[in-house]
C-alpha positions as CSV (number, residue, x, y, z in Angstrom):
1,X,117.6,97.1,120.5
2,X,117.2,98.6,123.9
3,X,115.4,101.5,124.7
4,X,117.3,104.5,124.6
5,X,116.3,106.8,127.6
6,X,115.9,110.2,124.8
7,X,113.5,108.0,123.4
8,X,111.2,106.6,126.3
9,X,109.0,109.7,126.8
10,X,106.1,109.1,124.2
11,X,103.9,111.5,125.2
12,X,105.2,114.5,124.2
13,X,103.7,117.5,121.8
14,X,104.7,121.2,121.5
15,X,101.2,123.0,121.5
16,X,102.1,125.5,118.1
17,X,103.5,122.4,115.8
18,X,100.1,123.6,113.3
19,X,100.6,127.1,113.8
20,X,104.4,126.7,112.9
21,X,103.7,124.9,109.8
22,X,100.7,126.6,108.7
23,X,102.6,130.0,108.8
24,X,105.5,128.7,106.7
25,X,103.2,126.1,104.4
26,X,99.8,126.7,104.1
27,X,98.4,127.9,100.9
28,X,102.2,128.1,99.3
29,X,103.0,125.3,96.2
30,X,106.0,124.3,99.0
31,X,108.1,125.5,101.6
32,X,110.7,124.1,104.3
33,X,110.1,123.1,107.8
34,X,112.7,122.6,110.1
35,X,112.4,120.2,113.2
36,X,113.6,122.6,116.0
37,X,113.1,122.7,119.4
38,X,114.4,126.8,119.6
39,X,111.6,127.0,116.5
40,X,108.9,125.0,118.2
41,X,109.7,124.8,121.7
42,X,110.7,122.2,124.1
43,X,108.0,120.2,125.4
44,X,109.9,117.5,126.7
45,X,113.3,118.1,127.5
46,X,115.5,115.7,127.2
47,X,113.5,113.6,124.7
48,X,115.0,113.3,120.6
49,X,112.0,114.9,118.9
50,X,110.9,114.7,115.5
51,X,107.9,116.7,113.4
52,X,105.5,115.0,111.9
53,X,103.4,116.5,108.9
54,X,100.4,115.6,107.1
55,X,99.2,117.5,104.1
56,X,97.3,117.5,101.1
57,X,97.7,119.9,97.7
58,X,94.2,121.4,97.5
59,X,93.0,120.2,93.7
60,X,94.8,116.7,94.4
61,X,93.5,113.7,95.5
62,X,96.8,112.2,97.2
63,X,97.8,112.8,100.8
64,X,101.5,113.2,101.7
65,X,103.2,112.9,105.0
66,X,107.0,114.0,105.9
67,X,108.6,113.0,108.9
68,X,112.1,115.2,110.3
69,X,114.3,114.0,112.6
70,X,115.4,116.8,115.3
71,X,117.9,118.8,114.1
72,X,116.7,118.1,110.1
73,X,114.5,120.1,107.5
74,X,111.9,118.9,105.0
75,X,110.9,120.1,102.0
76,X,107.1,120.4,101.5
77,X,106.1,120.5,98.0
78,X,102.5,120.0,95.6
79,X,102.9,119.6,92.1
80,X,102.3,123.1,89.9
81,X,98.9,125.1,90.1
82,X,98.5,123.1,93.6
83,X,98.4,124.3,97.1
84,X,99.4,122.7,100.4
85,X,96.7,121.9,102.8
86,X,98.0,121.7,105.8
87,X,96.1,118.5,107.5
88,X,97.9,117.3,110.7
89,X,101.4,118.4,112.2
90,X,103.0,117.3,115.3
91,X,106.8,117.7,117.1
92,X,107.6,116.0,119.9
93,X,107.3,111.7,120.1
94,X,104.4,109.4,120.2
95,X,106.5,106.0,118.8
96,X,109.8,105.1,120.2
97,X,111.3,103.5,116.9
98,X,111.1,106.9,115.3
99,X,113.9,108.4,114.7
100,X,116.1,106.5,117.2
101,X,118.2,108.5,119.1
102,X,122.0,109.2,117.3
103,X,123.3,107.2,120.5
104,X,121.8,104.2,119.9
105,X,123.7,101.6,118.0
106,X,122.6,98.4,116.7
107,X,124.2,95.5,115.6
108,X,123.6,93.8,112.1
C-alpha cells in the first residue's frame, strides 16, 4: 500500500490527551472517550489521528489498551469493585499503519 499523505506525519501529539482522559476515566469503573480533534485539539492538521489509551483497573493485575480511530469512541471499562488507572494516553500518530486513512484503498 502507498502512503497516504493524512498519514505521513508521525510525530504528532496533542499536549492534554492525559488530562482529557483522566477527567472522563480516572478512578470511574468505565467511561467513554471519544477521539476528537474539537475535544483534544488539533496538533497536526491535516493528519488522520487516532487516541491511544493505556490503563489498568486498580485491584487487577491485567493491563488493557484501546485504540480509536478519529471520529470513533471507546468504551473504557474494569470489571466490578475495580477502578481505572489511567497509565498512558496519546491522540495524534506515531505509526503510519494505524488507522489508515478512509481514502486509502487496498487491493486483496
Amino acid at each position: 500500500t502507498c502512503p497516504h499523505s493524512a498519514t505521513s506525519n508521525r510525530n504528532c501529539h496533542a499536549s492534554g490527551s492525559m488530562k482529557y482522559v483522566n477527567e472522563m476515566c480516572g478512578g470511574k469503573n468505565k467511561c467513554t472517550v471519544r477521539a476528537d480533534h474539537k475535544i483534544l485539539g488539533d496538533p497536526c492538521g491535516g493528519t488522520y489521528k487516532y487516541l491511544e489509551v493505556t490503563y489498568g483497573c486498580v485491584l487487577s493485575v491485567m493491563s488493557r489498551s484501546t485504540l480509536t480511530c478519529e471520529g470513533g469512541t471507546d468504551a473504557l471499562e474494569c470489571p466490578p469493585g475495580h477502578v481505572i488507572d489511567l497509565q498512558d494516553a496519546l491522540y495524534g500518530r506515531v505509526d503510519r499503519d494505524v488507522c489508515p486513512h478512509p481514502a486509502i484503498h487496498t487491493d486483496t
